[in-house]
mmJSON file of the N, C-alpha and C atoms, coordinates in Angstrom:
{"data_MODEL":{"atom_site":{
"group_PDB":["ATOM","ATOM","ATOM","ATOM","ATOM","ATOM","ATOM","ATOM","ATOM","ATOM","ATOM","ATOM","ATOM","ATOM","ATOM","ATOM","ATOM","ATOM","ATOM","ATOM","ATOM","ATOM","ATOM","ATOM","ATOM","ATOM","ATOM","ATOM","ATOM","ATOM","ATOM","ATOM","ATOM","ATOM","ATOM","ATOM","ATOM","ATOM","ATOM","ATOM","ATOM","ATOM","ATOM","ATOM","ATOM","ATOM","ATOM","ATOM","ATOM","ATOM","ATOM","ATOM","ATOM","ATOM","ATOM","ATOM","ATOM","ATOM","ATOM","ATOM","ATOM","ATOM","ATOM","ATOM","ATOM","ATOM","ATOM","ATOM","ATOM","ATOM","ATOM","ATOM","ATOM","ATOM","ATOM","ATOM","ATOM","ATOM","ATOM","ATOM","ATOM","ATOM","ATOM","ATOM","ATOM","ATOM","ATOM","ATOM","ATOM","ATOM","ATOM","ATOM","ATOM","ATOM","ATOM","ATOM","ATOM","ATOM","ATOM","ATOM","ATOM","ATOM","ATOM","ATOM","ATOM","ATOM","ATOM","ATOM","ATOM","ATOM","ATOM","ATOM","ATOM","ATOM","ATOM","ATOM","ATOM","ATOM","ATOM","ATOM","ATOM","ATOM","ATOM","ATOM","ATOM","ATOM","ATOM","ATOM","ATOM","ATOM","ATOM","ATOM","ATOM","ATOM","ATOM","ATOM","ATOM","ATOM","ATOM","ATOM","ATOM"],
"id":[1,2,3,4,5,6,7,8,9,10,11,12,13,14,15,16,17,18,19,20,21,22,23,24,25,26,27,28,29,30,31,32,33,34,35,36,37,38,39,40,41,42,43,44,45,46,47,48,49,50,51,52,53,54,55,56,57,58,59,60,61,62,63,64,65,66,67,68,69,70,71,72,73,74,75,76,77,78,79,80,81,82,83,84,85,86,87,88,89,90,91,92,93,94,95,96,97,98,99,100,101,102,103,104,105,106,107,108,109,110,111,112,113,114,115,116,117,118,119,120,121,122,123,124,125,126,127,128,129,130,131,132,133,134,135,136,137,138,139,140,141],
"type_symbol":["N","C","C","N","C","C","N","C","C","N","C","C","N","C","C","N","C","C","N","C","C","N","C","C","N","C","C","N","C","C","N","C","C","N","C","C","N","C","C","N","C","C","N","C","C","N","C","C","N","C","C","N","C","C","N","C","C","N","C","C","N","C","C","N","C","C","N","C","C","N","C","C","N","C","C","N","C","C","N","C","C","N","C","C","N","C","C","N","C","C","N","C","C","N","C","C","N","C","C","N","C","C","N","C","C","N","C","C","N","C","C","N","C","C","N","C","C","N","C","C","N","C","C","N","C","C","N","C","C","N","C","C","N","C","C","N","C","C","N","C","C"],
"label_atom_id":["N","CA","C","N","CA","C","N","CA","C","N","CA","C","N","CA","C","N","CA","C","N","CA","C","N","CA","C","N","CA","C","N","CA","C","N","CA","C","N","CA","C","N","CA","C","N","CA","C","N","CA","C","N","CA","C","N","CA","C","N","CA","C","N","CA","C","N","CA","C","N","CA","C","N","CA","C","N","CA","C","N","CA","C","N","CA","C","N","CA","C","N","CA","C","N","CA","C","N","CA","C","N","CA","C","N","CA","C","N","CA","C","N","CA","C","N","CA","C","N","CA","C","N","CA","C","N","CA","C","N","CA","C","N","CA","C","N","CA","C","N","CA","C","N","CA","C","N","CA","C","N","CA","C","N","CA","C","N","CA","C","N","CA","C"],
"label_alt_id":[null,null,null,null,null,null,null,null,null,null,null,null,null,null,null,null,null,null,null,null,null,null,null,null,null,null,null,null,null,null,null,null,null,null,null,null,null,null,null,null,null,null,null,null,null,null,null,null,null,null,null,null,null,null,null,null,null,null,null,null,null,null,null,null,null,null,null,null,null,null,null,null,null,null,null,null,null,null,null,null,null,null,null,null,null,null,null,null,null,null,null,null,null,null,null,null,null,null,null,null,null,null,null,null,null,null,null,null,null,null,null,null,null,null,null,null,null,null,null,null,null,null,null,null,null,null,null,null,null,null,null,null,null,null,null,null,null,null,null,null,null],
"label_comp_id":["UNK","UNK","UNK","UNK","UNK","UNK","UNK","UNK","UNK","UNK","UNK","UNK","UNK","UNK","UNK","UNK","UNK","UNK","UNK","UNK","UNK","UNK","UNK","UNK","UNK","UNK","UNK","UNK","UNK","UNK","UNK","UNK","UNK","UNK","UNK","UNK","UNK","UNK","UNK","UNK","UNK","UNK","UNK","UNK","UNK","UNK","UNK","UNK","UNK","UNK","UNK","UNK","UNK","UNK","UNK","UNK","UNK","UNK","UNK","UNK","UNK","UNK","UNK","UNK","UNK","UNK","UNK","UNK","UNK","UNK","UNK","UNK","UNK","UNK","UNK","UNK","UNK","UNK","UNK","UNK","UNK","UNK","UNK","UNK","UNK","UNK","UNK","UNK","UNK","UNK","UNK","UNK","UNK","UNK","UNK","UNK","UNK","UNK","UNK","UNK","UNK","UNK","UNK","UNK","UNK","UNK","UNK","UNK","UNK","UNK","UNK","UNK","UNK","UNK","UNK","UNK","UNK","UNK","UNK","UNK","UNK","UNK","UNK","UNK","UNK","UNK","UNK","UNK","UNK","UNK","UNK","UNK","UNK","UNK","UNK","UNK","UNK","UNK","UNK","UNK","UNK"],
"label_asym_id":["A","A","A","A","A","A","A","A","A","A","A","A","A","A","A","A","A","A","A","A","A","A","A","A","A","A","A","A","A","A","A","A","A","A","A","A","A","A","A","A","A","A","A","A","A","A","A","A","A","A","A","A","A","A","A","A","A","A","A","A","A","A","A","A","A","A","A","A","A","A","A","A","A","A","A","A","A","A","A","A","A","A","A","A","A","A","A","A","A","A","A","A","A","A","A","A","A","A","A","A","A","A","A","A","A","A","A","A","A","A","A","A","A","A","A","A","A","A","A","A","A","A","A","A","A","A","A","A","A","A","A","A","A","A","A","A","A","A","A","A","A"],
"label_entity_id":["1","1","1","1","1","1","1","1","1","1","1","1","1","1","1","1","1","1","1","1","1","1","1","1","1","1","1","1","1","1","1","1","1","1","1","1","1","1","1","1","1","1","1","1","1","1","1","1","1","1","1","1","1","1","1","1","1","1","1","1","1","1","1","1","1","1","1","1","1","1","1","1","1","1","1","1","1","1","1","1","1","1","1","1","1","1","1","1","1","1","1","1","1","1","1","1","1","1","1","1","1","1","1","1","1","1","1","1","1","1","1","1","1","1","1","1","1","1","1","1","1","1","1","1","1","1","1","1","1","1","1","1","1","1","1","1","1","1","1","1","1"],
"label_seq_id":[1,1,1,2,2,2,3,3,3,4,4,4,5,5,5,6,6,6,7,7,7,8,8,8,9,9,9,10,10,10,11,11,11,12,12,12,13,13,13,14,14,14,15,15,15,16,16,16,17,17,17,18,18,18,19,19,19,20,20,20,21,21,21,22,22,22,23,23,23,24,24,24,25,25,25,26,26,26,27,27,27,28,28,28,29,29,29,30,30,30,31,31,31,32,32,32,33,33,33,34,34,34,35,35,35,36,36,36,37,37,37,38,38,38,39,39,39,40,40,40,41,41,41,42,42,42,43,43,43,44,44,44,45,45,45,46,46,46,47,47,47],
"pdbx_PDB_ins_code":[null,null,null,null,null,null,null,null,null,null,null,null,null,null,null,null,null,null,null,null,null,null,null,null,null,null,null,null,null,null,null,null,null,null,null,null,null,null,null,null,null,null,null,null,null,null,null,null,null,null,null,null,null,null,null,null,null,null,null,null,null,null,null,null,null,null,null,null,null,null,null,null,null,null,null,null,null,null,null,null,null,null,null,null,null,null,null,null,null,null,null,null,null,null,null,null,null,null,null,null,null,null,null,null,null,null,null,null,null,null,null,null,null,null,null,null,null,null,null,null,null,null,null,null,null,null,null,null,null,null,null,null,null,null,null,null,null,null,null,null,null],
"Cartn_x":[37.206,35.96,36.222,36.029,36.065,35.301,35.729,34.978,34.152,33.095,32.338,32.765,34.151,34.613,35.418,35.459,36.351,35.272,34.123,33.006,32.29,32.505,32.008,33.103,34.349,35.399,35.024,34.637,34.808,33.641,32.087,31.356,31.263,32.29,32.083,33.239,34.119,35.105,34.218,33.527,32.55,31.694,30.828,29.826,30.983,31.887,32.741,32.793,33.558,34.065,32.822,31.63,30.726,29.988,30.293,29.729,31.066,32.269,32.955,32.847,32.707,32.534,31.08,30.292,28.744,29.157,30.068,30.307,31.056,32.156,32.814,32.31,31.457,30.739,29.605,29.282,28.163,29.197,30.309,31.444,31.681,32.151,33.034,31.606,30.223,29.191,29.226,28.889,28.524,29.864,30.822,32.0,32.038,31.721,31.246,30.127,29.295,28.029,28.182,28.953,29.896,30.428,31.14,31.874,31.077,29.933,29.321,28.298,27.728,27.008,27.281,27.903,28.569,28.686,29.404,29.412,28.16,27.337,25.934,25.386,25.065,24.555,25.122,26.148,26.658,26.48,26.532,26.02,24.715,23.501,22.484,21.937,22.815,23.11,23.314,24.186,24.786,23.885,22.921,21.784,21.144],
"Cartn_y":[25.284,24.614,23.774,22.354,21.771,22.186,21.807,22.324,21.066,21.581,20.318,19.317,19.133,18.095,17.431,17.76,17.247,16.52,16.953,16.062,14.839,15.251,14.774,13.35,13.515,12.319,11.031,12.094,11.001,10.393,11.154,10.697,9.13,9.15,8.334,7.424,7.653,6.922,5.741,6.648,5.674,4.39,5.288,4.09,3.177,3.254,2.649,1.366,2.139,0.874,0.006,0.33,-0.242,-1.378,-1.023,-1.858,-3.327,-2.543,-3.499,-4.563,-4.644,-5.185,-5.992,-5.502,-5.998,-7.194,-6.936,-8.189,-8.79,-8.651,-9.245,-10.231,-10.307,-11.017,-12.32,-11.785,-12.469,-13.081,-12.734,-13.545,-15.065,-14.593,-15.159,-16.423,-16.051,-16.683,-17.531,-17.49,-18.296,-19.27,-18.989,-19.959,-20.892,-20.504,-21.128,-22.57,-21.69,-22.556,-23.827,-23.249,-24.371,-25.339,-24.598,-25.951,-26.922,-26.339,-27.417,-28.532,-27.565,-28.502,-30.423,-30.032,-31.487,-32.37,-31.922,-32.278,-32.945,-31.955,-32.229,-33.481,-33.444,-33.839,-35.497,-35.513,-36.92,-37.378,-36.887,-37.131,-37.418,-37.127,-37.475,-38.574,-39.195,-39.956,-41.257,-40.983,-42.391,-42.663,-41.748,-42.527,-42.599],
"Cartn_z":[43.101,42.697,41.444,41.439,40.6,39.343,38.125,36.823,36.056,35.13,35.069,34.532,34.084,33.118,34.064,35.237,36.084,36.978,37.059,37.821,36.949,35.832,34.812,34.587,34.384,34.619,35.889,37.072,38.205,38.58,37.746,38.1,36.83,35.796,34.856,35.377,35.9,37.034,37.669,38.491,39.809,38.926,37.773,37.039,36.629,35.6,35.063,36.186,36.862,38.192,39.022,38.927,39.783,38.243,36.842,36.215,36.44,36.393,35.876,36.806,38.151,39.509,39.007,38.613,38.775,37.434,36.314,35.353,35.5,36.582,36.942,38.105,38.9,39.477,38.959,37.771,37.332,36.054,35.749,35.019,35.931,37.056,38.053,38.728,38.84,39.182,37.802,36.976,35.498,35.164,35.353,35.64,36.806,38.003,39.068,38.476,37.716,37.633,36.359,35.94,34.483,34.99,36.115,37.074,37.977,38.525,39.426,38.698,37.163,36.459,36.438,35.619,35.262,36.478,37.122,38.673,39.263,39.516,39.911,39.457,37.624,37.276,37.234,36.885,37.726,38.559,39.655,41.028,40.881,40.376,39.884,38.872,38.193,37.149,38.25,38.851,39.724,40.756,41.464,42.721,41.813],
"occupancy":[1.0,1.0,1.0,1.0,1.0,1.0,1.0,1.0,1.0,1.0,1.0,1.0,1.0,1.0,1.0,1.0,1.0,1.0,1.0,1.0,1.0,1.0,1.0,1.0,1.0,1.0,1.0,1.0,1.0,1.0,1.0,1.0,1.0,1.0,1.0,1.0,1.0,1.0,1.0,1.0,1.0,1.0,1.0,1.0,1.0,1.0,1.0,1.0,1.0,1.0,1.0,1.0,1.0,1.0,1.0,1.0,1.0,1.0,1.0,1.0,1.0,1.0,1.0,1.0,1.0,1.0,1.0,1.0,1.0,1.0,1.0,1.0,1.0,1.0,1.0,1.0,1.0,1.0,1.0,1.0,1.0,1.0,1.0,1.0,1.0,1.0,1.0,1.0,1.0,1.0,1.0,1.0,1.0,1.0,1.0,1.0,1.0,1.0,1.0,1.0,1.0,1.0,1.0,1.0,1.0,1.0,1.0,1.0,1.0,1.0,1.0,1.0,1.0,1.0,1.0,1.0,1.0,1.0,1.0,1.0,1.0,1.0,1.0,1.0,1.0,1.0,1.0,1.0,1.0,1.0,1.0,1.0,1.0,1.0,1.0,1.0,1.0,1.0,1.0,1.0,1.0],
"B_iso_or_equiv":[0.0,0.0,0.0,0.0,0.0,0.0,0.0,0.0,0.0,0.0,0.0,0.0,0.0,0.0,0.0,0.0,0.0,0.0,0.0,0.0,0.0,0.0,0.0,0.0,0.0,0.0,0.0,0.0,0.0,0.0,0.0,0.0,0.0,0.0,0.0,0.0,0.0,0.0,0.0,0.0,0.0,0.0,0.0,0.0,0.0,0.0,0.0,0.0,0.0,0.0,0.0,0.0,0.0,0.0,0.0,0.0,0.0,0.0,0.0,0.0,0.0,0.0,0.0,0.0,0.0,0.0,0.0,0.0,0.0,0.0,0.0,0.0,0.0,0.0,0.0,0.0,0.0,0.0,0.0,0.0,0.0,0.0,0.0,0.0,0.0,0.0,0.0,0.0,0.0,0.0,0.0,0.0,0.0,0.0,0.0,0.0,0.0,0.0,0.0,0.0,0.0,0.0,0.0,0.0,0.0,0.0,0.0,0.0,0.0,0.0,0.0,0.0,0.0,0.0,0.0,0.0,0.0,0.0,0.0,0.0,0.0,0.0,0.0,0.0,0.0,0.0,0.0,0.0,0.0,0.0,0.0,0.0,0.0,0.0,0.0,0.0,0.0,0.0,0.0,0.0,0.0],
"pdbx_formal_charge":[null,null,null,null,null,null,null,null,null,null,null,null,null,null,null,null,null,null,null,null,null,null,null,null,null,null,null,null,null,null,null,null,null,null,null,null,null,null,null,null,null,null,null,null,null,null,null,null,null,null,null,null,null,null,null,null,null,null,null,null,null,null,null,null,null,null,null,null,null,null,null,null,null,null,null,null,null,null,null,null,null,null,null,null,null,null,null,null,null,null,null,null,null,null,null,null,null,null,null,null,null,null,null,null,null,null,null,null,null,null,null,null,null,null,null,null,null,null,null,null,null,null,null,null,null,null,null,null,null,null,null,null,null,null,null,null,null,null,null,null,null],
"auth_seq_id":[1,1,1,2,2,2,3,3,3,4,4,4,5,5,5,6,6,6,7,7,7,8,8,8,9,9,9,10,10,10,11,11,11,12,12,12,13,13,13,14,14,14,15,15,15,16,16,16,17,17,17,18,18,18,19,19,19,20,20,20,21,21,21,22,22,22,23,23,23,24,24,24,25,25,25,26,26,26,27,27,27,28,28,28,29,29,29,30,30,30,31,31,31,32,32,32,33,33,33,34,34,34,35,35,35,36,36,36,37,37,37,38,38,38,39,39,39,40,40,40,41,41,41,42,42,42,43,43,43,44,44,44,45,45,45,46,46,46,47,47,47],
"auth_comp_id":["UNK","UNK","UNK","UNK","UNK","UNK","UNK","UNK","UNK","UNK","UNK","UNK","UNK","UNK","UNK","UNK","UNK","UNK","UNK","UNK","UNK","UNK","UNK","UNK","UNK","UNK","UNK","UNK","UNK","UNK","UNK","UNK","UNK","UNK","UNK","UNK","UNK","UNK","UNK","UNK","UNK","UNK","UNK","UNK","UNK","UNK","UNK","UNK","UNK","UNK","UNK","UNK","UNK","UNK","UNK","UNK","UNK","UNK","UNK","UNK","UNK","UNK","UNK","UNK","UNK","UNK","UNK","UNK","UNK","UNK","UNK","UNK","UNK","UNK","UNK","UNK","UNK","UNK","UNK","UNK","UNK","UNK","UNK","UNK","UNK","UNK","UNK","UNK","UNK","UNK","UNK","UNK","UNK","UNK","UNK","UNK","UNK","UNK","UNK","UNK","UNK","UNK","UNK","UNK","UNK","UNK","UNK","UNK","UNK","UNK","UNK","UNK","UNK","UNK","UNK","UNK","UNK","UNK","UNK","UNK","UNK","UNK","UNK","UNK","UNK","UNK","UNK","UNK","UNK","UNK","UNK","UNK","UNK","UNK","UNK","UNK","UNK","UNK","UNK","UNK","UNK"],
"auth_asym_id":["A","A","A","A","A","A","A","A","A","A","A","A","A","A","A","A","A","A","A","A","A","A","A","A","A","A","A","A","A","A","A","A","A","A","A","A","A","A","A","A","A","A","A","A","A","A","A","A","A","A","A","A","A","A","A","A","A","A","A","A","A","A","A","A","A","A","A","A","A","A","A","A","A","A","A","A","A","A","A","A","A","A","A","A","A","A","A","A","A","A","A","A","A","A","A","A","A","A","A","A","A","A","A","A","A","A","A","A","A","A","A","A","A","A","A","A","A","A","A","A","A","A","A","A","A","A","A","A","A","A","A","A","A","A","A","A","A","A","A","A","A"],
"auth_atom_id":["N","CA","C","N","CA","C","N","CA","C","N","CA","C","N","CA","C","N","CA","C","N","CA","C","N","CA","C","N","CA","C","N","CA","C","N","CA","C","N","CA","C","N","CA","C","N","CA","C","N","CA","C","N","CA","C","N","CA","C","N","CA","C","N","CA","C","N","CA","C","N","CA","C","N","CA","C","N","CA","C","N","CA","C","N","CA","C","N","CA","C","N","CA","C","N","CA","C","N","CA","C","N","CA","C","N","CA","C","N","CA","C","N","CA","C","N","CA","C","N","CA","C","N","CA","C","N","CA","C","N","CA","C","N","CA","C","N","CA","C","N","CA","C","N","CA","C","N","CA","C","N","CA","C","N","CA","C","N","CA","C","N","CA","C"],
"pdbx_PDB_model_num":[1,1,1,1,1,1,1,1,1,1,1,1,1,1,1,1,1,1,1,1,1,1,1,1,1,1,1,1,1,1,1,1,1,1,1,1,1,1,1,1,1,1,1,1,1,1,1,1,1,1,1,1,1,1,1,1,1,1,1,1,1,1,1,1,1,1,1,1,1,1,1,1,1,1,1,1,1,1,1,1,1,1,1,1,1,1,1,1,1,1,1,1,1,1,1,1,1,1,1,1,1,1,1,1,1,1,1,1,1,1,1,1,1,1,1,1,1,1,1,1,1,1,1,1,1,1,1,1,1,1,1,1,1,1,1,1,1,1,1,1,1]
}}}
């Protein structure tokens, strides 16, 4: 039977890893969105 410091590790394992994913997404989106700005807005500038 696992002991509580050992449930206690993996349940801080799981959060750990599901935040780092959730900022790593909305990192990876906001860089995305840096890049199309400028872009866009040129494209808008010129019609």
């Amino acid at each position: 039977m696992a002991s509580i410091k050992d449930v206690g590790r993996f349940f801080i394992f799981i959060v750990g890893g599901l935040v780092a994913i959730i900022v790593g997404s909305f990192m990876i989106r906001g860089t995305m969105h840096m890049w199309d700005n400028p872009d866009n807005a040129d494209d808008e500038k010129k019609d």
